[in-house]
C-alpha positions in Angstrom: 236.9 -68.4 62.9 239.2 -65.9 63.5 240.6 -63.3 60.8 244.6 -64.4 59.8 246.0 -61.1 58.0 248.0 -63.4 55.6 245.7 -66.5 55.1 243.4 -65.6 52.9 241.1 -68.4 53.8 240.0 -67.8 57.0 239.2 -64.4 55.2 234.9 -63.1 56.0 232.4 -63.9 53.2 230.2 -61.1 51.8 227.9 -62.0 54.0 230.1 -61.5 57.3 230.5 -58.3 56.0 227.0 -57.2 55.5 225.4 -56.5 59.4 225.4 -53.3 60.2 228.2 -52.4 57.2 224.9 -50.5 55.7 224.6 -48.0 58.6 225.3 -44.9 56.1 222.9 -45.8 53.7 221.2 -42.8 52.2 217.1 -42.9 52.2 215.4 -44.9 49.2 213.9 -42.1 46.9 210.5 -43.1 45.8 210.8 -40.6 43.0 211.2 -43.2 39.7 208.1 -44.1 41.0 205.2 -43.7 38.3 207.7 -43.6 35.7 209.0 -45.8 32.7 212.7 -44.8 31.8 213.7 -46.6 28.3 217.3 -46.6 27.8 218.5 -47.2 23.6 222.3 -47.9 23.6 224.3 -47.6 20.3 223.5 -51.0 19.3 219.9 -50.0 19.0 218.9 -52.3 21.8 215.7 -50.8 23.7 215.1 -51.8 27.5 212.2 -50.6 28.9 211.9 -49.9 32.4 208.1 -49.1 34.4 209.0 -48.4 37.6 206.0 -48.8 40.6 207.0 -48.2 44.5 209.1 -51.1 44.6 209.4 -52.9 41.7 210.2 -52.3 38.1 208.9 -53.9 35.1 211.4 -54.3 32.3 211.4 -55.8 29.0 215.0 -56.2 26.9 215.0 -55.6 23.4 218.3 -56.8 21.7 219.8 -54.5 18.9 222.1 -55.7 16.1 224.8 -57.4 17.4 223.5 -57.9 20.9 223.4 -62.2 21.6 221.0 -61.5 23.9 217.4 -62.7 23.3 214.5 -60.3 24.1 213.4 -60.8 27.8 211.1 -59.4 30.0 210.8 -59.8 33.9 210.0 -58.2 37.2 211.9 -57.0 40.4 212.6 -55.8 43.6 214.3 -52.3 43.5 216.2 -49.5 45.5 217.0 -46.2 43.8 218.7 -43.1 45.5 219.0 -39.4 44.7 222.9 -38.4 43.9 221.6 -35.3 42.4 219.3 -32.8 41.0 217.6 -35.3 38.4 220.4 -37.8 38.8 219.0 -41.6 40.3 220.9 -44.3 40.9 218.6 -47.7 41.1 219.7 -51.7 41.5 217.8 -54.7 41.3 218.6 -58.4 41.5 216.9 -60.9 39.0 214.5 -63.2 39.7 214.5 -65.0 36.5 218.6 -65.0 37.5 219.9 -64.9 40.7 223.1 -64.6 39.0 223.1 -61.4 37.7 221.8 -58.1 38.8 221.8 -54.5 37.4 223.1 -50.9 38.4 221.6 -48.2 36.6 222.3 -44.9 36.7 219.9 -42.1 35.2 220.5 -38.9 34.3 217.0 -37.2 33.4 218.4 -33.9 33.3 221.1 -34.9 30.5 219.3 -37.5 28.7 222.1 -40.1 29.7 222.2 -43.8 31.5 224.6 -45.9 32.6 223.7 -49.7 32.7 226.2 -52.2 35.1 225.5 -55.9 34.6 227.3 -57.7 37.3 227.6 -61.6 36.5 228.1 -64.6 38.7 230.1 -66.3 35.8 229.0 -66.2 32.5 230.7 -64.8 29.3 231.5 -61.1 30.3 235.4 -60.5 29.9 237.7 -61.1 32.8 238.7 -63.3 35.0 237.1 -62.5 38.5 234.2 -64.4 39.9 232.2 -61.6 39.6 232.2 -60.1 36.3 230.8 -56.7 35.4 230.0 -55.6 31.6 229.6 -51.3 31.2 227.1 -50.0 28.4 225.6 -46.5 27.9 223.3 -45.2 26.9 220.6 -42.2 25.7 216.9 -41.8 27.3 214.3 -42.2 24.8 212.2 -38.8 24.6 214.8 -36.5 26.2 217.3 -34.6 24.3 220.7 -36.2 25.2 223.2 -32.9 26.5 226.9 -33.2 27.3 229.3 -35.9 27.2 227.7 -39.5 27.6 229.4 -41.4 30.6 232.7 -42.6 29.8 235.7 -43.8 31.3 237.9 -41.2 33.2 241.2 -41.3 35.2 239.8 -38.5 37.4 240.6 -40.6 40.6 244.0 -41.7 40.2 246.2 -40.4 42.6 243.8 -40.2 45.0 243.2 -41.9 48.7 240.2 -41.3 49.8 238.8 -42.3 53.2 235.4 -44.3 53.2 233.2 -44.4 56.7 230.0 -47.3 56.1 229.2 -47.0 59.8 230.3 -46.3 63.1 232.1 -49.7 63.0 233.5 -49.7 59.6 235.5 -47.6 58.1 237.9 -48.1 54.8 240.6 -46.4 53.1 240.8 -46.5 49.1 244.0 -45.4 47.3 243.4 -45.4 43.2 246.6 -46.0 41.6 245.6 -46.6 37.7 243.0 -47.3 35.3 242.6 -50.9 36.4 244.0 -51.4 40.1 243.2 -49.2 43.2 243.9 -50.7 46.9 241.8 -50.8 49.8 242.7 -51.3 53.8 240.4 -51.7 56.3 240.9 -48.8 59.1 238.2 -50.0 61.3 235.1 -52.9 61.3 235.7 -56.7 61.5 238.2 -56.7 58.5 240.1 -54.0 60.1 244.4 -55.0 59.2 243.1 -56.6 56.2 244.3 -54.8 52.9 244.4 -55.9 49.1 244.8 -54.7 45.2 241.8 -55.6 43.2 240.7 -54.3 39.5 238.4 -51.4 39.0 236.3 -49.0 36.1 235.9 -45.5 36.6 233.3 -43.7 34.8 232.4 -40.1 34.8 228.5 -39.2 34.9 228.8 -35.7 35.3 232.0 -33.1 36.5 233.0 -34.8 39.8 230.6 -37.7 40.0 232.3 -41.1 39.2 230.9 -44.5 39.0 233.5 -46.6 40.2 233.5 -50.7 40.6 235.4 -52.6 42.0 235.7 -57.3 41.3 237.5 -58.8 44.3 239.4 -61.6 43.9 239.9 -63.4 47.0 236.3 -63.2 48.0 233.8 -63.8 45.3 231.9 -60.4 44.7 232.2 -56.8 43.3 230.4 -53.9 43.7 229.2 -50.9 41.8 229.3 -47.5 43.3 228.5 -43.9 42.9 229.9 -40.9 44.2 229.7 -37.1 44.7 233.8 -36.1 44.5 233.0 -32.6 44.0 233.2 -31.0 47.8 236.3 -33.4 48.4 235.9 -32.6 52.6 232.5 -34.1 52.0 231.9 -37.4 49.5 228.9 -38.7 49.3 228.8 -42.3 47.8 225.9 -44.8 47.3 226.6 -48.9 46.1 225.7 -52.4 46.3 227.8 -55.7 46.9 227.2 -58.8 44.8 228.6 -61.9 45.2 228.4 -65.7 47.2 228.0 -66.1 50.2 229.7 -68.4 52.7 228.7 -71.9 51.1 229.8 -70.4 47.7 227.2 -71.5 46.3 224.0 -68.3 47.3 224.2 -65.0 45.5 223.7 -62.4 48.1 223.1 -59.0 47.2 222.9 -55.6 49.4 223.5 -51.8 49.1 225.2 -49.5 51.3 226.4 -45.8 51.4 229.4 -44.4 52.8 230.6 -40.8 54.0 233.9 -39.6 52.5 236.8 -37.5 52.7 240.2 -36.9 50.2 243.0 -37.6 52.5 246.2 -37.1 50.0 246.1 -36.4 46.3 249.4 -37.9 44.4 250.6 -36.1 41.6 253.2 -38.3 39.5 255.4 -36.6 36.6 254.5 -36.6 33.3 257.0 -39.5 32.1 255.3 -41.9 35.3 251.8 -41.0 35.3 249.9 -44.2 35.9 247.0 -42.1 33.8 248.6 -42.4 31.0 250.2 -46.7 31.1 
């Protein structure tokens, strides 16, 4: 089926996206391995997390407040280096094909970020995949600086995004809630949309930011290293259905990355500040 710029239908599924799209993905880091990272968010909930060579052992505690019942389970997962003691892992439930988990960990600083990305469910929003943002401390290390939180670093910004030789995207952040993308290059190239995003900061000049689609049925969670803006280094994963509608397919990528532009509105129309 061919690609119609202004018919969203005949628009590719995640999974027409994926070969090859994960050409610039960084080397797997075995370096989590060995280890058991317990993350205790404000709540008080406790998740505990043994990581082996390739999958992690976790059991979920809920704290007051949390609806979730206590759970424990096994997976799959990928983690990458961003930085001197800085890891970025993802894994896809088993027990739940629907959901999956981004987790950044800082074991310099003593801080995590958890992403739970939802096929449905009761997270807020409307997108069919819905994402739900919680930090966190590390149990046993002494918590330094600011937790993650959400930032309006980016806005302003268009930033050029190269997944492979084929594909290549350009991102322009425009608020605390919408950025646009286009396609430069890659079998969506022409294609271009506004979708909703959440920026957080994890240290000066590395942002998490996500992204939830809303013509095709996925988001994604990604991090990146803004601070030599001639050379970005990002690292994510895409979650979502594929084709049928009806299979959660889940895969991580990286991406090379330069600023193009930087927009600088006055004070009275900063988007930063809607």
């Amino acid at each position: 089926m061919s690609v119609t710029l202004s018919d969203t239908s005949t628009w590719l599924p995640l999974d027409g996206l994926a070969p090859g799209f994960d050409a610039n993905k960084a080397p797997l880091t075995a370096d989590l391995a060995g280890r058991t990272v317990t993350l205790v968010d404000d709540r008080g909930t406790r998740i505990v997390h043994r990581f082996g060579e390739a999958r992690v052992e976790w059991e979920y505690g809920p704290g007051e407040g949390d609806p979730i019942p206590p759970t424990t389970g096994a997976d799959d997962y990928e983690a990458f280096r961003v930085d001197d003691g800085l890891y970025f892992a993802q894994f896809h439930h088993e027990y739940d094909p629907n959901e999956a988990v981004s987790l950044v960990i800082d074991l310099t600083n003593g801080r995590a970020l958890s992403v739970i990305q939802a096929i449905g469910g009761d997270f807020p929003g409307n997108t069919a995949v819905k994402q739900l943002f919680v930090p966190s401390r590390l149990e046993g290390v002494e918590a330094t600086g600011p937790e993650p939180a959400p930032t309006t670093s980016l806005i302003g910004r268009r930033v050029l995004w190269v997944y492979s030789a084929e594909h290549a995207y350009e991102h322009v952040y425009l608020s605390p809630d919408w950025y646009t993308w286009q396609c430069l290059a890659g079998p969506e190239k022409g294609l271009a949309d506004t979708d909703e995003n959440s920026v957080w900061q994890i240290r000066p000049g590395i942002y998490v930011f996500a992204w939830r689609e809303k013509v095709i049925p996925c988001a994604s969670v990604t991090i990146a290293d803004h601070r030599d803006q001639r050379n970005i280094r990002s690292h994510g994963v895409l979650f979502g259905l594929d084709e049928s509608g009806e299979v959660p397919t889940h895969f991580t990528f990286g991406a090379h990355g330069r600023l193009l532009s930087n927009t600088v509105h006055p004070a009275a129309y900063d988007p930063a500040g809607a």
